[in-house]
C-alpha positions in Angstrom: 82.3 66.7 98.0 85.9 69.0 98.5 88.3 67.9 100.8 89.6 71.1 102.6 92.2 69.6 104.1 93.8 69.0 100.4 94.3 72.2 98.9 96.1 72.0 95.8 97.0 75.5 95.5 96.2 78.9 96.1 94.4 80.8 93.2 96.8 83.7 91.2 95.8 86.6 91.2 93.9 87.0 87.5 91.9 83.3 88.8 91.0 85.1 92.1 90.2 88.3 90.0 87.7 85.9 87.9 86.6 84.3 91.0 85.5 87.0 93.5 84.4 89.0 90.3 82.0 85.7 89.8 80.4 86.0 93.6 78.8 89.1 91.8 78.5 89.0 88.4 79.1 85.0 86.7 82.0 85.3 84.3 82.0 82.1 82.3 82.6 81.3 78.8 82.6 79.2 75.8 84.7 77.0 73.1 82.9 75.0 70.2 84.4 72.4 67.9 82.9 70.4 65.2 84.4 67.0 64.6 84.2 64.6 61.6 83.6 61.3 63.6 81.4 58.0 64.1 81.5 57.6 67.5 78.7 56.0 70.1 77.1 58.0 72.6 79.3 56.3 75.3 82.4 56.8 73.4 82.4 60.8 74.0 81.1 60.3 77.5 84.8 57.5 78.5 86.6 60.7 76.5 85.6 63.3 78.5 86.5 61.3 81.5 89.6 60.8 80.1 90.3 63.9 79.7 88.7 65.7 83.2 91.2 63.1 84.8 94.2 64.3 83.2 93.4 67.7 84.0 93.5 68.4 87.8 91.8 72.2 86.9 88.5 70.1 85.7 88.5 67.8 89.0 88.6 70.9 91.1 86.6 73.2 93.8 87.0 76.7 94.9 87.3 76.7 98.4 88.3 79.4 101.0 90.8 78.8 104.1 90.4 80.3 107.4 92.5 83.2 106.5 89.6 83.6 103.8 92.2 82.8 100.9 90.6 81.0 98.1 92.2 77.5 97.2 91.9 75.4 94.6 91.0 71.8 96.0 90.5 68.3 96.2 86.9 67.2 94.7 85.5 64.0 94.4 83.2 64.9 91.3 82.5 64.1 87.7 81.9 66.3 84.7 78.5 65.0 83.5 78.3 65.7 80.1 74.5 65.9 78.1 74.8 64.1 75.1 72.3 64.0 72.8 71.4 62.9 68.9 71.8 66.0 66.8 68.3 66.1 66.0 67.1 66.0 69.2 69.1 68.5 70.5 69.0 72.9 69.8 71.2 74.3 67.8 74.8 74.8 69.4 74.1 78.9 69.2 71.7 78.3 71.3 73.1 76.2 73.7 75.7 78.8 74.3 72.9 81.3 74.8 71.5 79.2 77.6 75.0 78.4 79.2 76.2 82.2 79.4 73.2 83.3 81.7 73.2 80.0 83.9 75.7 80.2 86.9 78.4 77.6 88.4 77.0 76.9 91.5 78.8 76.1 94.8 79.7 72.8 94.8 79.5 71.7 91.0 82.4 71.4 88.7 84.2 74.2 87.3 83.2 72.7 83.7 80.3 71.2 81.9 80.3 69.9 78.2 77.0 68.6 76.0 78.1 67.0 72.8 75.5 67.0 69.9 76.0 64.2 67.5 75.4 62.1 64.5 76.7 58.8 63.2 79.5 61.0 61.4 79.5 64.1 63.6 79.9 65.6 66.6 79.9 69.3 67.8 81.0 69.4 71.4 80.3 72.8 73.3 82.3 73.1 76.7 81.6 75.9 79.4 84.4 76.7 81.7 84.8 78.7 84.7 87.0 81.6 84.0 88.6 81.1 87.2 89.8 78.0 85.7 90.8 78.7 82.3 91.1 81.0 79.4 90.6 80.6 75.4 93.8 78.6 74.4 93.3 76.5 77.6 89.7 75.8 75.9 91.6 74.6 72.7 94.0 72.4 74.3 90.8 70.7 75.8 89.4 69.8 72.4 92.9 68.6 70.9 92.7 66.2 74.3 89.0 65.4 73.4 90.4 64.5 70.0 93.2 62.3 71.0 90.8 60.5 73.5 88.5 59.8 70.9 91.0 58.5 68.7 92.3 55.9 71.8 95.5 57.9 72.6 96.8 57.9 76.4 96.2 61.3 77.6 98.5 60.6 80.7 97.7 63.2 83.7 99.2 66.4 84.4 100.3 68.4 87.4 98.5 70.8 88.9 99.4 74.0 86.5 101.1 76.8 88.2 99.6 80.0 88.4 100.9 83.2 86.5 101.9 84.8 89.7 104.1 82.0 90.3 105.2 81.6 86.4 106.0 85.3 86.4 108.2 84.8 89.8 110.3 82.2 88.3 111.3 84.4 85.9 113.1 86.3 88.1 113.5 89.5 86.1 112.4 93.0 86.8 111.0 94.9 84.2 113.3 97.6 82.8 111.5 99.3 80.6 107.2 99.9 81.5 105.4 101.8 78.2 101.8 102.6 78.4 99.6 99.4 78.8 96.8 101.0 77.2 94.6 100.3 80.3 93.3 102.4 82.6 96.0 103.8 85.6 94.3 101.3 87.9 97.4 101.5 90.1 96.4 104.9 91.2 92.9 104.3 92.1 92.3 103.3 95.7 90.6 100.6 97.4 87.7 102.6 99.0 87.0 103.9 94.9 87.4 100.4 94.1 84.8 99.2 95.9 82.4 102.1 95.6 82.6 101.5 92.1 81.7 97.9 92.5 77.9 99.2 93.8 77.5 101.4 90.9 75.1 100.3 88.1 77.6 99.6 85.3 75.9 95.5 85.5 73.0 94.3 84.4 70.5 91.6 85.9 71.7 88.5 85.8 67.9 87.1 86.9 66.5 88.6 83.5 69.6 88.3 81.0 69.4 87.1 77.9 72.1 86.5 75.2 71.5 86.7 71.4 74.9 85.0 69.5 75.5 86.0 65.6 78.4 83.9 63.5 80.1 84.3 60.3 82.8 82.6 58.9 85.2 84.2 56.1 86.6 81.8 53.7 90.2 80.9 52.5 90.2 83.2 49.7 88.8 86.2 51.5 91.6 85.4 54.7 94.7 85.3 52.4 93.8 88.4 50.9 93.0 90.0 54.2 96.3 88.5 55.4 98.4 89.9 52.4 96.8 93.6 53.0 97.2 93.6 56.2 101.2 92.8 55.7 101.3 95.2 53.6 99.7 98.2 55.4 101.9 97.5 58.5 99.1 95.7 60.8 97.6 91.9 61.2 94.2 90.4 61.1 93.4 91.1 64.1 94.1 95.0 64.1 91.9 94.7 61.0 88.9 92.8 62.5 89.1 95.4 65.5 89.0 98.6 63.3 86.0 97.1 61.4 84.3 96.4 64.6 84.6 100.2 65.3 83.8 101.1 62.0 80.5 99.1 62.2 80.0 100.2 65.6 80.1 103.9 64.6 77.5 103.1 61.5 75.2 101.7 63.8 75.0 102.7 67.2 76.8 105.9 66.2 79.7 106.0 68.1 82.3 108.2 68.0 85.4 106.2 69.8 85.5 102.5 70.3 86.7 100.7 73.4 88.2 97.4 72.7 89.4 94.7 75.5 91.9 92.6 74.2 92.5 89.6 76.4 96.2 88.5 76.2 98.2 85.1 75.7 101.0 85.4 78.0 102.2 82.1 77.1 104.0 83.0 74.0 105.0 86.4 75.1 106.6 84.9 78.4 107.9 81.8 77.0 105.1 79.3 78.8 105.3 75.6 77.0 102.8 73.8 79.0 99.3 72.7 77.7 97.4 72.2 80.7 93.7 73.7 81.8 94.6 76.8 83.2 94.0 80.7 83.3 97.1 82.4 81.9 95.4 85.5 80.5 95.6 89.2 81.0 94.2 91.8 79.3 94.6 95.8 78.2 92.3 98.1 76.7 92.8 100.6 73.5 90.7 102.9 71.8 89.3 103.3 67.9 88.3 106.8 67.6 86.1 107.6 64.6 87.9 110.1 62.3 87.8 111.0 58.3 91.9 112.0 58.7 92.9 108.3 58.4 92.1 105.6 56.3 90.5 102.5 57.6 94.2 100.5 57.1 96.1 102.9 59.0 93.4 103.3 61.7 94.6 99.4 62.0 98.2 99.5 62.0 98.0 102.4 64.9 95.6 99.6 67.1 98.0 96.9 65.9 100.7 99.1 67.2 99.5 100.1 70.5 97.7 96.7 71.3 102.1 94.8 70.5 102.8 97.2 73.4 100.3 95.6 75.6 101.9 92.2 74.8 105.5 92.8 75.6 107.1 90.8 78.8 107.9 94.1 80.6 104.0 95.2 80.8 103.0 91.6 81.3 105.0 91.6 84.4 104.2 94.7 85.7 100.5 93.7 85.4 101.0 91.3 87.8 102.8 93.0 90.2 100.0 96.0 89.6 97.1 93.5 90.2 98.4 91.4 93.3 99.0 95.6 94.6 95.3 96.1 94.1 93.6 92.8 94.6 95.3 91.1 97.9 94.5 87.2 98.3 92.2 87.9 101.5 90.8 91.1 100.4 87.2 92.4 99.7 85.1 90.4 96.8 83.9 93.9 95.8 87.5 94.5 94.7 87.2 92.5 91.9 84.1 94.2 90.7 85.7 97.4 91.3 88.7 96.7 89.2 87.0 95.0 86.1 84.3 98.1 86.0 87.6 100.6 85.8 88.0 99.2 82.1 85.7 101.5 80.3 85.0 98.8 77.4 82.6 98.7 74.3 83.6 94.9 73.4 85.9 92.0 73.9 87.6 90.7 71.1 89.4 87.6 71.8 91.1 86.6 68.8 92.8 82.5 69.3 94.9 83.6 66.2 95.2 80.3 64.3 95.0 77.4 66.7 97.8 75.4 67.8 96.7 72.4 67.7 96.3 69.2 65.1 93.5 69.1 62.8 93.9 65.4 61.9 94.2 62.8 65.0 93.4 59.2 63.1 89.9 59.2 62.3 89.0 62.4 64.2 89.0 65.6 61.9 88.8 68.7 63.4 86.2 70.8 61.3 85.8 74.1 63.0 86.4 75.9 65.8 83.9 79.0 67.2 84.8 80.9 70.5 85.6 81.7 72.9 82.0 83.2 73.9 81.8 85.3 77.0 79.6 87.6 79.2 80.7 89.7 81.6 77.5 91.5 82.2 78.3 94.7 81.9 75.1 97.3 80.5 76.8 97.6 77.4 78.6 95.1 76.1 80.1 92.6 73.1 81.9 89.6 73.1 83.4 88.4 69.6 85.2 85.5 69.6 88.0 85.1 66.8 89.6 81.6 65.6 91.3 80.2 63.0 91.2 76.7 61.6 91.4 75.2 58.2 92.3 78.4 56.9 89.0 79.7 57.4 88.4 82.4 60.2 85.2 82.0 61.8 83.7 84.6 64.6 80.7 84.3 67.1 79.3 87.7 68.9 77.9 87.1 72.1 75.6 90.5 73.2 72.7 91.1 75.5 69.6 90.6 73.5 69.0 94.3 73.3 71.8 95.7 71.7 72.1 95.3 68.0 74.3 92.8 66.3 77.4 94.1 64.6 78.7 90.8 63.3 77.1 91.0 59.7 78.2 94.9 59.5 81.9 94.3 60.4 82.1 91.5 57.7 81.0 94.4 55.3 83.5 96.5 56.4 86.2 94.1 56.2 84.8 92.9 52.8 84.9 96.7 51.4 88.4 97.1 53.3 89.9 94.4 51.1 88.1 94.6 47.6 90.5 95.8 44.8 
């Protein structure tokens, strides 16, 4: 049970954007990690405890006050993990499948975690709340699930700050403000808002089901990628983004692409904590489908516009934007309003190369696959990027009716980067 007497904080505005979005639609998502380890079923469950007590975010409750202002708060609850022997257990694609179409319900943690294992191996999936974390978040979970297994002292942490109040702190004003790539959200007006929030643009949440695809691209194909990609002016991820358009228009025959690119404002605004906590924005950019450019400069102009998205100044003045449209006590519909403004094909949340050890004694961090998401929009991908081992692995998350793209954007990339 919550104690609402012992708030711990009030939610930011992107948590409460997650949060009231949730009511309606269950935004949720998922990190995997396989681990080289021999470890006992009780071993995993004393390191997940370990680790849900250093992180107040994973010990927490939503609650609202009597101003109807949601809180973060005081809980009195354990993460109960399912652990099972690998070979008693599904495979961890489809566990992620089963955890994107079931809910957080009122009064459970924000988090839940099953760990599939052998004598030598372990491949832990955790679920989290978007409310209460993003992507890197996720990773600096499984580095603390690491150093618990290995015996470490986690130590705890304080409750994490939101990005409104990171982004106040700074005390700067932003002095230049270049196109976000979004839509003009700050000239849309509450009653559109929230009429927008009844229109179809979500599917049933009763009947979903998610299909998930991986692949994983090997050293020799990433340093090659990573060497073109230098050279033509744009990054991996402006090149996995084009191919994902590319393969889009093959198959589905679309003639402009609609990217969400969730955004890290930890390095962009100078952020050095690690804690469990949402500190993620986004922006939106378009791929249109033309034979006047070639695929590599198709992906420097995304790379481009997308490092415009990312500077302080538009971070900022996100903020600001958001806490204009989305007031702490205001309608739930809001949110719904807001996140069906960004006229999106796919998410493509790229973790870059993780930031975090490998090696922690005896615990060796194999891969990595997500973040995996659902928003539940009609139409809609979620590719999850990361990069560990020099390997880049990706997992697509779509409703079960839409084709997979996964296998076609590796052909693309593959053709993109032949000699």
């Amino acid at each position: 049970m919550y104690n609402e007497s012992s708030p711990l904080r009030p939610l930011g505005v992107y948590e409460r954007l997650m949060y009231d979005y949730s009511s309606y639609h269950p935004r949720h998502f998922c990190v995997v990690a396989e681990l080289a380890v021999s470890r006992t079923e009780n071993d995993y469950r004393i390191a997940l405890q370990a680790v849900q007590a250093r992180h107040p975010s994973l010990s927490a409750l939503i609650a609202r006050d009597s101003r109807n202002v949601p809180h973060f708060v005081s809980a009195s609850h354990h993460i109960e993990p399912s652990i099972l022997p690998r070979d008693q257990g599904p495979d961890w694609r489809e566990i992620i499948e089963r955890e994107l179409v079931q809910d957080f319900l009122e009064g459970e943690p924000l988090a839940r975690a099953t760990v599939l294992y052998t004598p030598d191996e372990a491949t832990i999936i955790l679920t989290f709340h978007h409310a209460i974390a993003d992507g890197i978040a996720g990773v600096f979970i499984i580095e603390d699930i690491m150093r618990a297994l290995a015996g470490r002292d986690l130590g705890k942490l304080q409750v994490p700050a939101s990005l409104d109040d990171r982004a106040m702190a700074l005390r700067q004003e932003p002095s230049t403000i270049v196109d976000r790539g979004s839509s003009n959200l700050e000239h849309i007006g509450e009653q559109i808002l929230i009429e927008s929030a009844g229109k179809p643009l979500w599917r049933s949440f009763a009947t979903d089901r998610v299909i998930t695809n991986t692949i994983a691209l090997d050293t020799r194909f990433l340093d090659r990628a990573r060497q073109l990609s230098r050279s033509h002016g744009t990054t991996i991820h402006g090149a996995i983004c084009t191919a994902l358009a590319v393969a889009a228009s093959q198959v589905e025959g679309s003639s402009e692409y609609t990217i969400l690119n969730p955004i890290n404002s930890r390095s962009a605004l100078g952020f050095q904590d690690r804690g469990c906590v949402m500190l993620a924005s986004a922006a939106t950019h378009s791929i249109p489908e033309t034979t006047l450019a070639t695929f590599w400069q198709r992906a420097r102009q995304y790379t481009n516009d997308v490092a415009a998205s990312r500077s302080r100044e538009n971070l900022l003045a996100g903020v600001r934007m958001l806490q204009d449209r989305l007031p702490p006590d205001g309608d739930q519909r809001l949110a719904c309003g807001l996140m069906g403004a960004f006229p999106y094909d796919a998410v493509v949340s790229n973790l870059g190369k993780l930031e975090i050890q490998d090696r922690i004694d005896d615990v060796d961090l194999r891969g990595f696959w997500g973040p995996s998401g659902q928003a539940r929009l009609r139409r809609e991908r979620f590719i999850g990027v990361a990069t560990t081992n020099n390997v880049i692995r990706l997992v697509e998350a779509a409703p079960a009716f839409q084709p997979p793209l996964l296998q076609s954007l590796k052909a693309v990339l593959v053709e993109a980067c032949s000699l």
